[in-house]
C-alpha positions in Angstrom: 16.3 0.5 -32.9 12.8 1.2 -31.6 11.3 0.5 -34.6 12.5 -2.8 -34.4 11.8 -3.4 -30.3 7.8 -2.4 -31.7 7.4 -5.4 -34.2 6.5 -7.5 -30.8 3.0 -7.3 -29.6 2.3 -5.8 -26.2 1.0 -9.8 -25.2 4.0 -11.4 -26.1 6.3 -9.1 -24.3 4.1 -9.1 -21.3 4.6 -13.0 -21.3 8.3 -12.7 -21.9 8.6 -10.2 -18.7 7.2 -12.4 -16.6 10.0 -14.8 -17.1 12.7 -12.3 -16.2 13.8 -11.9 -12.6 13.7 -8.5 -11.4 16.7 -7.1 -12.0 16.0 -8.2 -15.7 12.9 -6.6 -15.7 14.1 -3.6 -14.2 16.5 -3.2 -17.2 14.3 -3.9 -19.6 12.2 -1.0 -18.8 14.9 0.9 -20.1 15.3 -0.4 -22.9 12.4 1.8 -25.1 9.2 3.4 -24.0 7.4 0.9 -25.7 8.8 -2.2 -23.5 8.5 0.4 -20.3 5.2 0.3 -21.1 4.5 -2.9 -21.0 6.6 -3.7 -17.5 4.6 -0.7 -16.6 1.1 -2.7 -17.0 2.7 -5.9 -15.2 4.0 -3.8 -12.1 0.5 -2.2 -11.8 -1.3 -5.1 -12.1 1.0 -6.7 -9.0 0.7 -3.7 -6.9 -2.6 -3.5 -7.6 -3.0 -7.4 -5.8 -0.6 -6.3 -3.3 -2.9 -3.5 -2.4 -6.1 -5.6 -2.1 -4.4 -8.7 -0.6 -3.2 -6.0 2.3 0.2 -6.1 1.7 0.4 -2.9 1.2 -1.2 -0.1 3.1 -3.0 1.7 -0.1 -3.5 5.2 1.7 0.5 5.0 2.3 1.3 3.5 -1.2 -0.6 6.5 -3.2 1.4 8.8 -1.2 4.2 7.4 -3.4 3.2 7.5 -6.7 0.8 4.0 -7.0 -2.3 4.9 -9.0 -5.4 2.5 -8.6 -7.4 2.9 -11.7 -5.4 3.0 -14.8 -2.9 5.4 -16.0 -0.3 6.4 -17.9 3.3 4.8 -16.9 4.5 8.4 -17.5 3.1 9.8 -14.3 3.7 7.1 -11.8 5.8 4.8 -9.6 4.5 1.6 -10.3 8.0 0.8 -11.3 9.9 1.8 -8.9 7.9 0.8 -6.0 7.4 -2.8 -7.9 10.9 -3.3 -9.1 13.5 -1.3 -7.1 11.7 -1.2 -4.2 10.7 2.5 -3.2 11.4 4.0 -1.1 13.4 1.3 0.7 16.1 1.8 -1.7 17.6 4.9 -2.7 15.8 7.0 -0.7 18.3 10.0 -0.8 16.4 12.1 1.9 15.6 10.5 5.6 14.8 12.5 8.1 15.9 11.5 11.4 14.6 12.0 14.7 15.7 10.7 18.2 13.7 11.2 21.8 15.6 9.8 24.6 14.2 8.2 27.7 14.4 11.1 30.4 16.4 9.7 33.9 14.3 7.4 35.8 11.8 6.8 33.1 11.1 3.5 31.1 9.5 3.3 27.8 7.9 0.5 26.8 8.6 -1.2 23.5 5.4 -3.2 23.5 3.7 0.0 21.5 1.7 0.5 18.6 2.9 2.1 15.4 0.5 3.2 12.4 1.5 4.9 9.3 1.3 8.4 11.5 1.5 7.7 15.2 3.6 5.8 17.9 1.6 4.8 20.5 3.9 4.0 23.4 3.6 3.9 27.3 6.3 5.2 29.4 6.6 4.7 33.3 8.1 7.7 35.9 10.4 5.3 38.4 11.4 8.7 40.3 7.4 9.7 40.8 6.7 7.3 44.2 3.4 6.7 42.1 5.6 5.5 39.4 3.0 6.8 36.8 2.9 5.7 33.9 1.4 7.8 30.7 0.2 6.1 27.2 2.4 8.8 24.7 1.2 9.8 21.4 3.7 10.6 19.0 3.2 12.4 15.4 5.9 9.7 13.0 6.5 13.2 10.7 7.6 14.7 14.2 8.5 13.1 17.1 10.7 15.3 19.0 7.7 18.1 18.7 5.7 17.7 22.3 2.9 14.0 22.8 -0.6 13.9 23.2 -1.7 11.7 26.3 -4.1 8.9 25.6 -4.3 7.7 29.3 -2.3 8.4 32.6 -2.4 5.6 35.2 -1.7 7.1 38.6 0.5 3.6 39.6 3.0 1.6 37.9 0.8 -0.4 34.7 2.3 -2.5 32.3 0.7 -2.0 28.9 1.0 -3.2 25.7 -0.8 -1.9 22.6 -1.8 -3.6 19.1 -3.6 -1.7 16.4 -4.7 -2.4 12.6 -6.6 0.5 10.8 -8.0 2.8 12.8 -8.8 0.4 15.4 -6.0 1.2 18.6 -6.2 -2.1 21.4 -5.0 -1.5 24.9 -4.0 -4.0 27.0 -3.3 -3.2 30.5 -1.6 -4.8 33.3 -2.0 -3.5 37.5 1.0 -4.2 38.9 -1.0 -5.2 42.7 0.0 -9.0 42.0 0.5 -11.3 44.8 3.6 -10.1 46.2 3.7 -13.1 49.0 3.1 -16.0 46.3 4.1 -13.8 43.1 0.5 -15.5 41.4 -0.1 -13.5 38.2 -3.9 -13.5 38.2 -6.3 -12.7 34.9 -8.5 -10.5 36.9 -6.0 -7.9 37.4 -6.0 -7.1 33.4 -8.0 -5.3 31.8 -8.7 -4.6 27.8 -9.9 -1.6 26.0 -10.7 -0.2 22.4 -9.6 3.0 20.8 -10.4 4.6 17.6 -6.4 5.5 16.7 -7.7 8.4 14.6 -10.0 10.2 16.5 -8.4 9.3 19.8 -11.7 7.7 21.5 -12.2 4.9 23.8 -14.9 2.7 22.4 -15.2 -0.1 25.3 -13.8 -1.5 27.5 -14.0 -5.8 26.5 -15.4 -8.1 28.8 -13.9 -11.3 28.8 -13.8 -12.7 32.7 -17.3 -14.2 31.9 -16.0 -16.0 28.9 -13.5 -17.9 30.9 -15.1 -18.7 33.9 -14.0 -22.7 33.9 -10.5 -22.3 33.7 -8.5 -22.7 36.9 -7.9 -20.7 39.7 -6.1 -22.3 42.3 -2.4 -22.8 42.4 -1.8 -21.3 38.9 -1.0 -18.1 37.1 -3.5 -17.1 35.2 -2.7 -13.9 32.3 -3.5 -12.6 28.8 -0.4 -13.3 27.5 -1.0 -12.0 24.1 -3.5 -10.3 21.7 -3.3 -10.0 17.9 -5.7 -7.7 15.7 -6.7 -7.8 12.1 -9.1 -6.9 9.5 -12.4 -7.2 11.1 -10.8 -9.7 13.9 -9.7 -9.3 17.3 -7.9 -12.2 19.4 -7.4 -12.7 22.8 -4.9 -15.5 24.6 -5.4 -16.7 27.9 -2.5 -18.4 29.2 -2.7 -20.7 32.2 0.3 -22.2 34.2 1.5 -24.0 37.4 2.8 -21.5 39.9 6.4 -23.3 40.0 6.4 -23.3 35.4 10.1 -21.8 35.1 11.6 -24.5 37.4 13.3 -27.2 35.0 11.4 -29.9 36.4 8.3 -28.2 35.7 9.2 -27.6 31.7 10.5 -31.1 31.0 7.2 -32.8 32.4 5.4 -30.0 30.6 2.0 -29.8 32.8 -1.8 -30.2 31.4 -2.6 -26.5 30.7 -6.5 -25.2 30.3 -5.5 -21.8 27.5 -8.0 -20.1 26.0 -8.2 -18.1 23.1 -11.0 -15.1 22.7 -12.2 -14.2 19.2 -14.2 -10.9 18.6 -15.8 -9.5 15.4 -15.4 -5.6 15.0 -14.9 -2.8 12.2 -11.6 -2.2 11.8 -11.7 1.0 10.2 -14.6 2.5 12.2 -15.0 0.4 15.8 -17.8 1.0 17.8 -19.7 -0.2 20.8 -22.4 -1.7 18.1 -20.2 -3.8 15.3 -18.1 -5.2 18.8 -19.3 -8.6 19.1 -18.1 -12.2 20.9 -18.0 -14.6 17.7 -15.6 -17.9 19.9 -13.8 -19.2 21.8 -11.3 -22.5 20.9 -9.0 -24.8 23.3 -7.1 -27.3 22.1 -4.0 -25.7 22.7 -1.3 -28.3 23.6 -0.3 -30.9 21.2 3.0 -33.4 21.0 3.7 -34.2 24.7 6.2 -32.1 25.8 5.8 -29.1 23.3 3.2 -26.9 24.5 1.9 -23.1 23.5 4.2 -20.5 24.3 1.5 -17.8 25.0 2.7 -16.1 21.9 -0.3 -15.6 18.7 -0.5 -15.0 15.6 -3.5 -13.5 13.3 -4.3 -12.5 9.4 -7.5 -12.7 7.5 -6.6 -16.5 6.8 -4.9 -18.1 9.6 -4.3 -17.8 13.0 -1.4 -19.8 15.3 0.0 -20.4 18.1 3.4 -20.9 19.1 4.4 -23.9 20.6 7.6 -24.8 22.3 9.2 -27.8 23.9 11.3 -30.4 24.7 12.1 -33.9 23.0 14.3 -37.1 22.7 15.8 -38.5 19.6 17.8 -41.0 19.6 17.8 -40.7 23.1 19.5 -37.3 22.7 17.3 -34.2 24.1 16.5 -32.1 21.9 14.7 -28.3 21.7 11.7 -27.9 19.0 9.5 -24.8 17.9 6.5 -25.2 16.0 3.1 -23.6 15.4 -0.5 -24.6 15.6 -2.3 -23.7 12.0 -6.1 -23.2 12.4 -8.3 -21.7 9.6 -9.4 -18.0 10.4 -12.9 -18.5 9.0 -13.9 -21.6 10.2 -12.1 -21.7 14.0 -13.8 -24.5 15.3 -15.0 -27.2 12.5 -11.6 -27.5 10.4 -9.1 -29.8 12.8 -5.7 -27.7 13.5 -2.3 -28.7 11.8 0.9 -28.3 13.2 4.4 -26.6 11.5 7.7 -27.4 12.3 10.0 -24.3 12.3 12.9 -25.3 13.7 15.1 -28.0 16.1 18.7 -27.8 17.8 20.2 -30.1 20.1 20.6 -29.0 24.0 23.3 -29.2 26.1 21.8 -27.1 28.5 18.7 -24.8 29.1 20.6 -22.5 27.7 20.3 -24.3 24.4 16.6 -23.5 24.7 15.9 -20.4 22.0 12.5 -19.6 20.8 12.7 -18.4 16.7 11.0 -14.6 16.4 8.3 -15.6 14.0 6.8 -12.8 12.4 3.1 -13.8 9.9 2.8 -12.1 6.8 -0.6 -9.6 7.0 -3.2 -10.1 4.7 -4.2 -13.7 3.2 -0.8 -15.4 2.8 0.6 -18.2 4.0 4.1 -16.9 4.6 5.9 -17.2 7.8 9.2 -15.3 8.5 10.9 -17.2 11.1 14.4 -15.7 12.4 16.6 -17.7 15.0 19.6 -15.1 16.0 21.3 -17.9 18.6 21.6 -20.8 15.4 22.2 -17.8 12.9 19.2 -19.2 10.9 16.5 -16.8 8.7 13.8 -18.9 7.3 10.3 -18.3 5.7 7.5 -21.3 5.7 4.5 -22.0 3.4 2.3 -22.8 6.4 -0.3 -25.1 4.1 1.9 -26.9 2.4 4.5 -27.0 5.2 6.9 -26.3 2.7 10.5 -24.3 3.4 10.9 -21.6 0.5 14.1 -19.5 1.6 16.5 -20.8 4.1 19.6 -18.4 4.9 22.3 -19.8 7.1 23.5 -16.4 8.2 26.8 -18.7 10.1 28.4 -19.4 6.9 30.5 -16.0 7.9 31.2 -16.8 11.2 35.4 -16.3 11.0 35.2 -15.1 7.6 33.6 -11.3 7.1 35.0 -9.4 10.4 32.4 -6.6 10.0 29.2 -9.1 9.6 27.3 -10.5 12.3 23.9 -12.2 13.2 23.7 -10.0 16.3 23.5 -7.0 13.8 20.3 -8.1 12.5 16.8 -6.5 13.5 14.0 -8.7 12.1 11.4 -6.0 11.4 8.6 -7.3 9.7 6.7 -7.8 6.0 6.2 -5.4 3.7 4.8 -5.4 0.2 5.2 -9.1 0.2 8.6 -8.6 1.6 10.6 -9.2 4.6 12.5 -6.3 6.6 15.2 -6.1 8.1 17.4 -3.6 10.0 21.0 -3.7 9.9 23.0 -2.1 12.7 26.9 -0.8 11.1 28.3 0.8 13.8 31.1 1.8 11.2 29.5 3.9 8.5 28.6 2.9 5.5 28.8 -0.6 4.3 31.4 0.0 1.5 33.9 2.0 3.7 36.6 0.5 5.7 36.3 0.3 9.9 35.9 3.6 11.7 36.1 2.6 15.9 36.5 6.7 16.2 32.7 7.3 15.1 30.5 7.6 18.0 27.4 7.4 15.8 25.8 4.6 14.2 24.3 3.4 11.0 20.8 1.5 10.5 20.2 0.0 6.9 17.2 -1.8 6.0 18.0 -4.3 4.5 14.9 -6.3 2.2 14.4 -10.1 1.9 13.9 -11.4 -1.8 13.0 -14.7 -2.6 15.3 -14.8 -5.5 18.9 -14.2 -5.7 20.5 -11.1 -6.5 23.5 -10.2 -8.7 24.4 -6.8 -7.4 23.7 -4.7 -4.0 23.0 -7.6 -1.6 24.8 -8.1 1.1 28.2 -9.6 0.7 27.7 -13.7 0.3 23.6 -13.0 1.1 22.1 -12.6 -2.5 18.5 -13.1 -1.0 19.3 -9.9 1.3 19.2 -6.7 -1.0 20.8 -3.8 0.6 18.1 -0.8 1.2 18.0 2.8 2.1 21.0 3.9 5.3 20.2 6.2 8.1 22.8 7.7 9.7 23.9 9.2 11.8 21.8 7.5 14.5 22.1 6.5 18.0 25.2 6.3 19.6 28.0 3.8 19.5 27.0 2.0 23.1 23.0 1.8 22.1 21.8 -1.6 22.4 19.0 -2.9 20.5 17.7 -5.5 23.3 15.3 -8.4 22.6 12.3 -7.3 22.5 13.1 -3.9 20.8 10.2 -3.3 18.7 11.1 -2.4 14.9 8.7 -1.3 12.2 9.3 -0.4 8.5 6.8 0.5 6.1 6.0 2.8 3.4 6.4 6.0 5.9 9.7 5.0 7.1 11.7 3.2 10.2 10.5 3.4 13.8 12.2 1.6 16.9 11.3 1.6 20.1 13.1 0.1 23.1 12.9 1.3 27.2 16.1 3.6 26.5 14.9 5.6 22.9 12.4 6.7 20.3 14.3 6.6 16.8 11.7 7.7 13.7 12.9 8.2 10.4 10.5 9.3 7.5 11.3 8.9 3.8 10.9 11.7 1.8 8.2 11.6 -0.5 8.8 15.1 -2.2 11.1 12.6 -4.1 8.2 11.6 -6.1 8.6 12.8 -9.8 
């Protein structure tokens, strides 16, 4: 038989492969050494681009078998990572570890994660002080005792972004204006770390860079920051002191935000490759639908959320969309703007912003995941063209153990979508179990094309990954704004009540 399978040149099979769908591929690969072979070259080749386009980390992805220069298919991965998805599927070994929030202390989700840390800030409410300490946790052991990065003698709230070896920290003094409760920009304050070594490299001046905006009668915050390779970005938000009254959000007021752009080394910061490169305005667009305060950043594009209210047909209605600008060329190329999604309101309660999550790297993909209209959706932000739609409500009534509320968008990997699944009943396959006080997580990974076998029942686009369990406990709560990371070294989630890490084993590795 593998005499025969040989008559085909390597060229023509490789063409032929790249027809198949995955799960074709994957079984063709076991057809004869000769056709592995082949798949072999075409899964290298792709994580190869995956590697340089920075959808994968390629430190984390040698660790699991992925060779850069070529090699024999006989002592790699490339297949498995490629195909089947290692190790988010299959992954026999997981290692779980919790840390619970001690009484009277709050942890703050808004922490970074790199392949080997969790940086994460955690407040003291019993201390009168209410300190609050920047932890430093090892992802291969959490529970074993943090390093400190920073202690704040009072109450701060920070929030931390990273990318490389490049740590950002933004801080927050809680001395606001108790009388008028103004939120004023001068009371933050941003910093850079080297994540590696542990070193602050500077602190970032930016009140001189924003000295026109307004002052009087508004709030005035960084509302958010986004790092990538070689870019930093900084929001400044501006709004009328009375914005969360409904009057105030229907007339939508003139706002004056600001977004900050540094040039840095990612990999090595330092005081000397820091540098101011813009600034760009031009933030609200379509009347009523405004920026959110929430950013977005890879090496091609950066956006802005925006928000708002319309009429159609003289019916009020709630939109989200983003501002598109070109990473490269900020201020020359005119901004575009991206619907993402629309729903009618009844009331303000009707009024749900999608978690958007940007794929890393160069790509133009946009993960956009609605949990109140049960909608998961991904965007081609250039040509403003929908490539997956899932209307996770087609169950509603008819699978009693699925629900939207079970689903943790984590974010893209390998040129794929995460998420985490909570089954509070065991595994998937096995009936109801209300006596388990334990929980399982299951990642669960976003393909663009159907599957015929292991996706979730009536979701072919949502392949069913590795479980963890046992986890958590049955009354744990994954609240919005629970951050949740998966990559290559596992699962990490972080909300104000727990720490969960889980590291796949890579001993697995043949």
């Amino acid at each position: 038989m593998s005499a025969s399978l040989d008559i085909f040149p390597a060229e023509l099979l490789y063409k032929i492969f790249q027809l198949l769908d995955r799960e074709a591929r994957l079984s063709a690969s076991l057809v004869s050494l000769y056709w592995r072979a082949v798949i072999h070259s075409l899964c290298w080749q792709a994580l190869n681009t995956k590697a340089k386009a920075a959808r994968f980390d390629p430190v984390q992805l040698r660790v699991w078998g992925w060779q850069e220069e070529p090699h024999s298919f006989l002592s790699c991965n490339c297949i498995d990572i490629h195909l089947n998805f290692k190790p988010f599927r299959n992954s026999e070994s997981v290692k779980v570890q919790e840390i619970r929030a001690k009484k009277d202390e709050s942890i703050h989700p808004t922490c970074a994660i790199t392949p080997t840390k969790i940086f994460v800030g955690c407040t003291c409410l019993a201390d009168p002080a209410q300190t609050t300490t920047i932890h430093i946790y090892d992802r291969c052991n959490v529970t074993a005792r943090p390093a400190s990065l920073k202690v704040f003698e009072a109450m701060t709230e920070v929030h931390l972004y990273s990318y490389e070896n490049t740590l950002v920290l933004l801080e927050r003094r809680t001395q606001e204006n108790f009388i008028t409760s103004v939120i004023s920009v001068n009371n933050f304050k941003l910093s850079i770390w080297n994540s590696e070594t542990l070193q602050l490299i500077k602190y970032v001046d930016f009140l001189d860079k924003i000295q026109d905006i307004p002052r009087d009668n508004v709030h005035t915050e960084i509302s958010d920051v986004a790092i990538e390779k070689d870019t930093l970005a900084v929001h400044v938000f501006v709004t009328n002191l009375d914005w969360l009254l409904p009057d105030e959000i229907i007339q939508n007021p003139q706002s004056k935000n600001i977004t900050l752009f540094w040039s840095l080394d990612t990999k090595n910061p330092s005081v000397s490759n820091l540098r101011f490169r813009t600034l760009i305005r031009k933030s609200l667009v379509e009347g009523n639908i405004c920026d959110t305060g929430f950013i977005f950043l890879n090496q091609s594009y950066f956006l802005r959320y925006l928000s708002g209210l319309f009429a159609s047909d003289n019916r009020p209605k709630f939109a989200t969309k983003i501002q598109v600008f070109e990473a490269k060329d900020l201020t020359k190329v005119q901004p575009w703007i991206v619907d993402i999604n629309q729903s009618d309101v009844l009331d303000f309660g009707d009024c749900n912003d999608d978690s958007l999550k940007l794929e890393p790297g160069v790509s133009s993909r946009i993960a956009a995941f609605n949990v109140y209209n049960s909608s998961f959706k991904i965007i081609d932000i250039v040509r403003k063209e929908l490539l997956l739609f899932v209307d996770l409500s087609s169950q509603f009534g008819v699978n009693p153990t699925f629900s939207v509320w079970q689903m943790y968008d984590a974010n893209w990997v390998g040129g794929n979508f995460m998420f985490v699944k909570d089954v509070p009943h065991g595994p998937i396959s096995t009936p109801l179990t209300l006596t388990s006080s334990k929980k399982m997580l299951q990642v669960i990974i976003v393909t663009m094309n159907k599957n015929k076998t292991d996706h979730l029942a009536h979701f072919k686009n949502f392949l069913i990954g590795t479980s963890i369990s046992p986890v958590l406990e049955f009354g744990d709560v994954m609240t919005p704004g629970t951050r949740v990371q998966v990559d290559l070294a596992g699962v990490a989630i972080v909300n104000e009540d727990f720490i969960l890490n889980t590291s796949f084993n890579s001993s697995q590795i043949n």
